[in-house]
VOPAGU-2260 file (C-alpha; in pm, 1 decimal, decimal comma):
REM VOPAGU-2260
SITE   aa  ch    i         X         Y         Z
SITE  UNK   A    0   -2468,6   -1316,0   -3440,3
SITE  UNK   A    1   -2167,4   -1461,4   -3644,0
SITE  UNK   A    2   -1792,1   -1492,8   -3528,7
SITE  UNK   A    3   -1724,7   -1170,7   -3751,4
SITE  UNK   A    4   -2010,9    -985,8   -3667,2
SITE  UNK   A    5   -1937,9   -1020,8   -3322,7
SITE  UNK   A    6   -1569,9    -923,7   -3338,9
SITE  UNK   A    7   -1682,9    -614,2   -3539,7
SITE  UNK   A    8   -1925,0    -515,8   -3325,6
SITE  UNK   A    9   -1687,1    -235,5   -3114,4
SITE  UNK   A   10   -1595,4     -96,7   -3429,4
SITE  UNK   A   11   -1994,9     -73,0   -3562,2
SITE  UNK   A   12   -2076,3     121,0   -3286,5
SITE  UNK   A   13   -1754,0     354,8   -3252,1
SITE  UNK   A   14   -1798,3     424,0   -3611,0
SITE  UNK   A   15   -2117,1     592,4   -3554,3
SITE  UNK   A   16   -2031,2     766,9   -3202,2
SITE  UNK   A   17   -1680,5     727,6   -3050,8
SITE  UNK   A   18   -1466,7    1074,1   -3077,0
SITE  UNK   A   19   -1239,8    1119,2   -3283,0
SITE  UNK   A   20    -887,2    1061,2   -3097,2
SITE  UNK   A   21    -784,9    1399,3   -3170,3
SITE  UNK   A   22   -1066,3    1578,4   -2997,3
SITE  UNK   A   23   -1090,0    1351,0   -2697,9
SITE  UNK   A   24    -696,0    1389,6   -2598,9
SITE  UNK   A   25    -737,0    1761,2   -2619,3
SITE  UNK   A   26   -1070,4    1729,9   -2356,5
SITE  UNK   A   27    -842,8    1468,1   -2174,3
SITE  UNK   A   28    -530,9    1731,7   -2172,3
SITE  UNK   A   29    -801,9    2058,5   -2096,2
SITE  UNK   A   30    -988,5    1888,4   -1812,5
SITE  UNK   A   31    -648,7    1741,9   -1654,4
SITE  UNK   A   32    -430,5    2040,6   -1694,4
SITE  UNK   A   33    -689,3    2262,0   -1537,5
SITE  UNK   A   34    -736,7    2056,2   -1272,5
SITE  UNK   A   35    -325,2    2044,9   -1209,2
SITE  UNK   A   36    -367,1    2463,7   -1215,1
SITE  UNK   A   37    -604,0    2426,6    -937,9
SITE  UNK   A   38    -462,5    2173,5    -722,4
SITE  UNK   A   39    -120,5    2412,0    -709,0
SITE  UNK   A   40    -284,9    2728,9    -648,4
SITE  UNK   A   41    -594,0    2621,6    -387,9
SITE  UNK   A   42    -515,0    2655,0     -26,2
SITE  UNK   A   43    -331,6    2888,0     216,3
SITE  UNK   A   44     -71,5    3071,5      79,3
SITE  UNK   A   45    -146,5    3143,0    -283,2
SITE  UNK   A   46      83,7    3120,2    -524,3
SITE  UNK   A   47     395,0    3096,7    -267,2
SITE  UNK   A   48     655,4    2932,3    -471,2
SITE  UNK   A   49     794,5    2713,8    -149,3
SITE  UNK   A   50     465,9    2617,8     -26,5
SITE  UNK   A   51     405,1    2473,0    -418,8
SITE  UNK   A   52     708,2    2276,9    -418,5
SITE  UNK   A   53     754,9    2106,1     -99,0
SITE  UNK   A   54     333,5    2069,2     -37,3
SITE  UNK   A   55     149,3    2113,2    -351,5
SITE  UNK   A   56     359,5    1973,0    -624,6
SITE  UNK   A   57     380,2    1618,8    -430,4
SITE  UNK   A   58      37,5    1599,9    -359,0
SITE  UNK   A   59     -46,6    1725,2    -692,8
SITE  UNK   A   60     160,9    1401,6    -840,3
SITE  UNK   A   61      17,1    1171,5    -585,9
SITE  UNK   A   62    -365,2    1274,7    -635,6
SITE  UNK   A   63    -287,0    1297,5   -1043,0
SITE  UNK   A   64    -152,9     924,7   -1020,1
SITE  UNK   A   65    -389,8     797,2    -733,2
SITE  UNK   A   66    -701,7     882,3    -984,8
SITE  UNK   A   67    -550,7     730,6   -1299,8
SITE  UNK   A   68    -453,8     389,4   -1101,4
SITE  UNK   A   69    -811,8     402,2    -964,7
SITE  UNK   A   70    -990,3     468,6   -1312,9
SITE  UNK   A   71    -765,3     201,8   -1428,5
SITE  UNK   A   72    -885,9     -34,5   -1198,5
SITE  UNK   A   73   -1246,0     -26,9   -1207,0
SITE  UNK   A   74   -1197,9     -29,4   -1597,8
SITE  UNK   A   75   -1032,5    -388,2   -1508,5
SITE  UNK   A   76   -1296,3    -499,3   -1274,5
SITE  UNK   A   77   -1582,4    -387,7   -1478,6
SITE  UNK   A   78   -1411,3    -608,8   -1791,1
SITE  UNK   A   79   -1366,7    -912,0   -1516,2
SITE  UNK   A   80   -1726,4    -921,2   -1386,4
SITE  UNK   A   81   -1930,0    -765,6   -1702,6
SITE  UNK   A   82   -2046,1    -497,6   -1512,8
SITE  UNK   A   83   -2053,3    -119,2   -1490,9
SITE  UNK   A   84   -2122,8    -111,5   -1097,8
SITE  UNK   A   85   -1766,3    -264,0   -1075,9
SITE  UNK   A   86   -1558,9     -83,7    -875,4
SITE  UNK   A   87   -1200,6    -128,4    -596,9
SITE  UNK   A   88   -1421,9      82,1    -379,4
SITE  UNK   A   89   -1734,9    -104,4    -426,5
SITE  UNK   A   90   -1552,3    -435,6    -433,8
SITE  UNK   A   91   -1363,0    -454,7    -117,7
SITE  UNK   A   92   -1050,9    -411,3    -314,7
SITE  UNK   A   93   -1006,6     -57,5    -194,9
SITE  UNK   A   94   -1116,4    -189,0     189,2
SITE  UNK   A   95    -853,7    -520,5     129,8
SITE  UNK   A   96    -604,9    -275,6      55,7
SITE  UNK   A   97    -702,7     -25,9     350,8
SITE  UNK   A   98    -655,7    -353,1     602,9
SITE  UNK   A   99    -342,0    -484,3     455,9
SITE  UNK   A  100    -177,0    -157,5     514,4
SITE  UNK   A  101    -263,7     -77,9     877,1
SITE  UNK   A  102    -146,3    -423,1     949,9
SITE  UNK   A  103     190,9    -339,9     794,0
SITE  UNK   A  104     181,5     -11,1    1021,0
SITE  UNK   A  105      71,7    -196,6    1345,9
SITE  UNK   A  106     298,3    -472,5    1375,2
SITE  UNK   A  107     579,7    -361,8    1076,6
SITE  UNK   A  108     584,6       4,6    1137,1
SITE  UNK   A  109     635,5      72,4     796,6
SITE  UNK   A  110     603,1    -107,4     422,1
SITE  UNK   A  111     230,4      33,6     360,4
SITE  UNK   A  112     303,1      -7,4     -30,4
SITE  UNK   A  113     360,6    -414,4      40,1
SITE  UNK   A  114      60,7    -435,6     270,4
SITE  UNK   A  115    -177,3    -190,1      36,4
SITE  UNK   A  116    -113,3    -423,1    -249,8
SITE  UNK   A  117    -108,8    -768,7     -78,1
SITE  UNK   A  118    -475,9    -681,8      99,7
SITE  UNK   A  119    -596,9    -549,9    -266,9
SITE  UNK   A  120    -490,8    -876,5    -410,0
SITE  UNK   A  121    -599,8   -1080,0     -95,4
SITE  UNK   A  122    -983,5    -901,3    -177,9
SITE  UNK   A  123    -976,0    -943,0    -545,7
SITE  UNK   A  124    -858,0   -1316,7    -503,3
SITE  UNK   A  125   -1112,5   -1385,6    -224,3
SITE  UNK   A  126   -1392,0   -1224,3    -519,7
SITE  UNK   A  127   -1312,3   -1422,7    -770,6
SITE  UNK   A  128   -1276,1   -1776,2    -550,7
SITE  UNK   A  129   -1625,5   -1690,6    -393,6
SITE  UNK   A  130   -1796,9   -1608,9    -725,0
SITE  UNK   A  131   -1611,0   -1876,9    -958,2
SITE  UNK   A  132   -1935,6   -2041,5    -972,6
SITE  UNK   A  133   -2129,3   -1651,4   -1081,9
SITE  UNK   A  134   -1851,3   -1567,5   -1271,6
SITE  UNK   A  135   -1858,7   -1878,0   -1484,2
SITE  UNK   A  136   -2261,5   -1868,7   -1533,5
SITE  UNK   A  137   -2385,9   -1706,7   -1853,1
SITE  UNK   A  138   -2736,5   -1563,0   -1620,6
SITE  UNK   A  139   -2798,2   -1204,4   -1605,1
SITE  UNK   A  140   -2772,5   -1201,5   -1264,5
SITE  UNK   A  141   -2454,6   -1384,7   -1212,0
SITE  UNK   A  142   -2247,5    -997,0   -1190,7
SITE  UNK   A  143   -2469,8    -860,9    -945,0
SITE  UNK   A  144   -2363,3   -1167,4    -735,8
SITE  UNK   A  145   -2076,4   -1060,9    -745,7
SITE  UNK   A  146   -2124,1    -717,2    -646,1
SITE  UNK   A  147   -2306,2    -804,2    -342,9
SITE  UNK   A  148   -2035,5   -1099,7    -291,3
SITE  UNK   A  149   -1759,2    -758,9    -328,8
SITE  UNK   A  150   -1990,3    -544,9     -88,9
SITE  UNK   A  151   -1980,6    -764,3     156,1
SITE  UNK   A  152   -1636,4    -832,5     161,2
SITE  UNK   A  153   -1574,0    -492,9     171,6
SITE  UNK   A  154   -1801,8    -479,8     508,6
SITE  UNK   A  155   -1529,6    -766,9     674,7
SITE  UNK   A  156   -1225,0    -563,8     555,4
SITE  UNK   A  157   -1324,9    -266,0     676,8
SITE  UNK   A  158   -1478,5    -422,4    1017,0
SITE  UNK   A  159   -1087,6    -566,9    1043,2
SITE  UNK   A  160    -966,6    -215,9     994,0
SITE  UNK   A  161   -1162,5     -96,3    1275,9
SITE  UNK   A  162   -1014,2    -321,0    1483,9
SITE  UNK   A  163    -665,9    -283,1    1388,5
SITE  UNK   A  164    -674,4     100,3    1439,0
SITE  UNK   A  165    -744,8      27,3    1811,0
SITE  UNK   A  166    -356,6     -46,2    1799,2
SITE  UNK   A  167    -262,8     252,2    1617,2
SITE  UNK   A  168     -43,1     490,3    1859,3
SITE  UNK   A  169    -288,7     815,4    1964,5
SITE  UNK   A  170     -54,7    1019,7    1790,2
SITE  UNK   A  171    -118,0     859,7    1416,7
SITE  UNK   A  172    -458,0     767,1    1506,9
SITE  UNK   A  173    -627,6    1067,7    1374,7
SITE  UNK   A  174    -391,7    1075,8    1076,4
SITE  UNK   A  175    -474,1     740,9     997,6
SITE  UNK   A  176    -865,0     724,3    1072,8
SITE  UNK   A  177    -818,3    1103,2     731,1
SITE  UNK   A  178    -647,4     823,0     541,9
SITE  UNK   A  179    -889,6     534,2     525,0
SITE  UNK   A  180   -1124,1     713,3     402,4
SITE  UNK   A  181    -912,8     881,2     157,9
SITE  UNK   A  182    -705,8    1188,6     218,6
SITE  UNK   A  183    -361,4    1368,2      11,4
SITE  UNK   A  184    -251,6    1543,7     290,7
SITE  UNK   A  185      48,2    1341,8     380,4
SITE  UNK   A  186     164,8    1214,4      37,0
SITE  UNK   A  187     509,6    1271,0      21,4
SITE  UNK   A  188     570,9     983,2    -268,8
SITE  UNK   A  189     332,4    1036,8    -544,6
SITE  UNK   A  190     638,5    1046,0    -815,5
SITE  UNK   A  191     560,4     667,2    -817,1
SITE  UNK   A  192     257,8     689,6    -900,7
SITE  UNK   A  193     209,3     816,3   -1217,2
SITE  UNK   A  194     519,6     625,0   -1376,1
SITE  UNK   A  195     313,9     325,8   -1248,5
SITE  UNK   A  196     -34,5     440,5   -1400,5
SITE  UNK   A  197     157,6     512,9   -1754,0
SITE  UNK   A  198     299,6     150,1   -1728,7
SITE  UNK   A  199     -33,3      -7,9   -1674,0
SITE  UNK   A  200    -224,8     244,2   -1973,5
SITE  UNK   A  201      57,4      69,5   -2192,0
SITE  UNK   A  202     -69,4    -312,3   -2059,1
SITE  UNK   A  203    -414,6    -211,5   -2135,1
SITE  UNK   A  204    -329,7     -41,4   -2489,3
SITE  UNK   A  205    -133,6    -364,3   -2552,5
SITE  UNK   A  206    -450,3    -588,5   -2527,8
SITE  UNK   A  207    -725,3    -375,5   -2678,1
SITE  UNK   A  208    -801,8    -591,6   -2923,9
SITE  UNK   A  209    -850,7    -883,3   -2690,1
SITE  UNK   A  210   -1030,7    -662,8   -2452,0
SITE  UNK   A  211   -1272,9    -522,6   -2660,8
SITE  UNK   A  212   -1383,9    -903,3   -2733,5
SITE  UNK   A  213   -1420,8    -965,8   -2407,7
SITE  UNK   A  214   -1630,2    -664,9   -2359,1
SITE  UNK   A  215   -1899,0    -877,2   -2518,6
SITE  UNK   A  216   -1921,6   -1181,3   -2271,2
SITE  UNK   A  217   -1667,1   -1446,4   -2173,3
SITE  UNK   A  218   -1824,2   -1663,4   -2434,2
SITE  UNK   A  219   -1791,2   -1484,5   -2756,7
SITE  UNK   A  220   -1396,9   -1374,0   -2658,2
SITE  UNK   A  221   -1335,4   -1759,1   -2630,6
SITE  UNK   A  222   -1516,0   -1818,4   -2945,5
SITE  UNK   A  223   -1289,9   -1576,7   -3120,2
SITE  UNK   A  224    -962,1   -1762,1   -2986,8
SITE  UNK   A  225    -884,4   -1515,6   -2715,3
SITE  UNK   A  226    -707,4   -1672,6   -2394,0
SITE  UNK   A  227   -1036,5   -1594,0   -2154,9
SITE  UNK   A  228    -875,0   -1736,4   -1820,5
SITE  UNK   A  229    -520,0   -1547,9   -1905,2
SITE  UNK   A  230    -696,4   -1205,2   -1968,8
SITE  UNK   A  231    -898,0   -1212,7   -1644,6
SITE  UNK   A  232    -605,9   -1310,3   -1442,6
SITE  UNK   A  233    -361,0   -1052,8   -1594,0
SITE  UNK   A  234    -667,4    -769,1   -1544,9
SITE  UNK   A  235    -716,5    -903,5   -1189,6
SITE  UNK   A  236    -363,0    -886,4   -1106,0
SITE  UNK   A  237    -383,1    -546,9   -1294,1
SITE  UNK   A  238    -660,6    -389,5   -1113,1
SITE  UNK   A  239    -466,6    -509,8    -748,3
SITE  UNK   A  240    -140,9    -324,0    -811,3
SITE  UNK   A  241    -336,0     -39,1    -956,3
SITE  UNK   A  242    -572,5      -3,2    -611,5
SITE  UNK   A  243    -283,5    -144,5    -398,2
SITE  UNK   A  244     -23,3     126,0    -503,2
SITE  UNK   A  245    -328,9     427,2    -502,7
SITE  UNK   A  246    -456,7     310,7    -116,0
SITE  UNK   A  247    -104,5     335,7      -1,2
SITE  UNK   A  248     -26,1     708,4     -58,5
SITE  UNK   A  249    -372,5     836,5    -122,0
SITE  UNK   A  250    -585,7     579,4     114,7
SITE  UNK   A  251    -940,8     477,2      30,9
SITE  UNK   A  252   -1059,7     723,1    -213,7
SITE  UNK   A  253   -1362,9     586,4    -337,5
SITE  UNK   A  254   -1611,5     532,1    -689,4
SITE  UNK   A  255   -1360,5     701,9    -902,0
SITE  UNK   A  256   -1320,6     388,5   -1075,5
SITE  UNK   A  257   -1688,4     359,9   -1090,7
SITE  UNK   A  258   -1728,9     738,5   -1220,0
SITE  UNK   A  259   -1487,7     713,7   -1479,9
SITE  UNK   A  260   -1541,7     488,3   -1713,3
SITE  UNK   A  261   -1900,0     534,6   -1702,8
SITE  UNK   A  262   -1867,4     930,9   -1775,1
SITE  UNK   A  263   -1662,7     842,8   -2054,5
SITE  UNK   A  264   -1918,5     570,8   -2239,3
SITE  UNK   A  265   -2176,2     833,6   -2168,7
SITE  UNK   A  266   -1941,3    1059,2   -2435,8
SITE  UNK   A  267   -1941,2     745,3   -2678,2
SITE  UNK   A  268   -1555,0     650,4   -2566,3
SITE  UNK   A  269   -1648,4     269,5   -2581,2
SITE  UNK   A  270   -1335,9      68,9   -2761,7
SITE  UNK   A  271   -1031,8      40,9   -2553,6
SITE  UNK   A  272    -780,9     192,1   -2797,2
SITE  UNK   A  273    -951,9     516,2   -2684,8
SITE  UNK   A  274   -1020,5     401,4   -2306,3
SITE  UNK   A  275    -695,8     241,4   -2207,5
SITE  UNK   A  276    -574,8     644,5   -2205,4
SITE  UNK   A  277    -868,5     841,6   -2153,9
SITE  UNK   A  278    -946,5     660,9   -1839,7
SITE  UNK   A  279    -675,3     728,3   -1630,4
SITE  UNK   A  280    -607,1    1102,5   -1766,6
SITE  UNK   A  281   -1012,0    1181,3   -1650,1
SITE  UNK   A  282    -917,3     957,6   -1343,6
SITE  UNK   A  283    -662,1    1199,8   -1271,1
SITE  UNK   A  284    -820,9    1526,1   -1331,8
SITE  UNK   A  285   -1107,7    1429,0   -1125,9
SITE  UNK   A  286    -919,6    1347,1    -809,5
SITE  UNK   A  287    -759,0    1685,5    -863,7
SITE  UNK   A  288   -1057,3    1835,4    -885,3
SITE  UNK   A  289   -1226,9    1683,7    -594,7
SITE  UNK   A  290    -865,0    1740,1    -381,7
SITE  UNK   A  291    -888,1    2105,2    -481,7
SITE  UNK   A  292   -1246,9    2114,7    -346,1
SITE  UNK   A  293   -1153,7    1936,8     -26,8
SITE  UNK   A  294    -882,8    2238,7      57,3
SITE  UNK   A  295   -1073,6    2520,8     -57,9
SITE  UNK   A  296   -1435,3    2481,1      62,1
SITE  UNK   A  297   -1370,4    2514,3     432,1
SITE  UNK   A  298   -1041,8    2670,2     471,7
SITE  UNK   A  299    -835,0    2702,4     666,3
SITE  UNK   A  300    -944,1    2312,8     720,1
SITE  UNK   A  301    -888,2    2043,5     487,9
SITE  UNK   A  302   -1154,0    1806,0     429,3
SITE  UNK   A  303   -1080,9    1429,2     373,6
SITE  UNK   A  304   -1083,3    1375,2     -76,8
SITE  UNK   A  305   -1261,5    1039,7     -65,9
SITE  UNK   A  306   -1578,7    1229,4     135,1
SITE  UNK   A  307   -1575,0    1501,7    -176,0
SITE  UNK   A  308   -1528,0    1141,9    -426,9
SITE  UNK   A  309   -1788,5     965,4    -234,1
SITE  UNK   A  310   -2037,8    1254,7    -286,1
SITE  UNK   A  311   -1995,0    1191,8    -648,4
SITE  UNK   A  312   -1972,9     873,6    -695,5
SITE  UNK   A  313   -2244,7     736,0    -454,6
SITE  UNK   A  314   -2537,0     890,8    -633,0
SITE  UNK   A  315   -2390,5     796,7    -980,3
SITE  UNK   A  316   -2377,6     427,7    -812,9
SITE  UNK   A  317   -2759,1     481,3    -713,5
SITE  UNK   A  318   -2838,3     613,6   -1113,1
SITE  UNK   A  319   -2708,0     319,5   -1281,1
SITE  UNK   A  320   -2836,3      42,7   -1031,8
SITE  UNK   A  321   -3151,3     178,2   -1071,8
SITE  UNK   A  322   -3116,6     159,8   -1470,8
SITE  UNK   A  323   -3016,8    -159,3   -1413,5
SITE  UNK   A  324   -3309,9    -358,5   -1597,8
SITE  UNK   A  325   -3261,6    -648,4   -1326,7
């Protein structure tokens, strides 16, 4: 295929199937304002205006910007490693994160946010030194390398986790064991959040061009003058803040970015003028959704969101390795 075929190629095949942008925001706006309805109104209580403001309203802004940051992030990771089972959860980003911040809590007491994002960045940097050699290789096979390189790293973070929470005061310990695996119940600063998730939809939007290029293989982007090494960087560091910032209030909620992006190819949403806004609204809306589930299905208990995620996600995971023709 020529230079200009190739950097056509995105805009072939949205010609013939992407939405049009008009239709998809007003999905994106339906399915995320329906799931805000539901996160304010599920759970003990009703429609009491006090409970909604000092409970539901902050965990309805942390779950609504934990999602998008997520979504965001496996969007990044699956551009980095050319694959769709890329994923923080799947990656050890998500279990990096998890680690950093418990160590923060142990010996700091405090500063989750710092810890959350150092760990995502110490598992994403620790991916990408390990599999420099995969990364680099044009073989089919070099990006499930990586995957299983992610998985196990994920295994060592999370083993470290273990061990950290034997130092965790009895008092947080149940509190904290809800939060690793991924639970809204004590956000209190989600406001951050979504501020940060708009920021990073605007990095994204800013290089779609350059990211749809890269979409088709390290190779042809660098063929077509794009800066290769800069865009992986800037999506690595990217996808770390994103997953650092969304373990810290929200903990390990997992496969969202795997769900995401995925659902949304399945819909013909393929170019990343469309993606780099789509993704983190559906990001959203789904870990509303799933939050909304968690409170309301066993009431009055609250079950952990990244179980109701993970129930999801997991069998989507299972789908697409086994379409995987290798």
């Amino acid at each position: 295929m020529s230079a200009p075929a190739i950097d056509q190629a995105p805009q072939l095949v949205a010609r013939h199937i992407e939405p049009r942008n008009g239709l998809l925001l007003a999905v994106m706006a339906a399915a995320l304002g329906a799931s805000i309805v539901l996160g304010l109104s599920v759970g003990a209580g009703g429609w009491n205006w006090s409970i909604i403001e000092q409970l539901r309203i902050p965990r309805v802004l942390a779950g609504a910007g934990a999602g998008a940051l997520l979504a965001e992030a496996g969007l990044a990771m699956q551009l980095v490693l050319r694959n769709p089972l890329a994923d923080p959860y799947v990656l050890g980003a998500s279990a990096g994160a998890g680690m950093g911040a418990i160590a923060m809590l142990v010996w700091f007491g405090g500063l989750l946010w710092l810890g959350s994002v150092g760990g995502a960045l110490l598992a994403l940097a620790l991916l990408m030194l390990l599999g420099r050699r995969a990364l680099a290789s044009p073989d089919d096979e070099a990006p499930a390398q990586l995957i299983l390189i992610g998985a196990m790293l994920s295994a060592v973070f999370g083993a470290a986790s273990t061990l950290l929470l034997a130092l965790v005061p009895d008092q947080s310990l149940r509190g904290a064991v809800f939060w690793l695996v991924g639970d809204l119940a004590g956000a209190r600063f989600g406001a951050w959040l979504c501020p940060l998730a708009l920021v990073l939809a605007g990095a994204l939007g800013l290089w779609t061009r350059a990211l749809d290029r890269l979409a088709l293989g390290s190779e042809h982007a660098w063929l077509l003058g794009e800066p290769v090494h800069r865009l992986r960087l800037g999506l690595v560091l990217l996808a770390a803040l994103a997953t650092g910032a969304a373990v810290a209030e929200a903990g390990a909620v997992g496969f969202v970015g795997l769900v995401v992006p995925h659902v949304l190819r399945m819909f013909g949403v393929v170019r990343m003028r469309q993606q780099s806004w789509a993704v983190p609204m559906l990001g959203g809306a789904l870990v509303l959704a799933a939050d909304a589930l968690a409170r309301g299905v066993a009431m009055p208990y609250e079950l952990p969101v990244g179980a109701i995620t993970a129930l999801i996600g997991a069998p989507v995971f299972i789908v697409l390795l086994v379409r995987q023709p290798r």
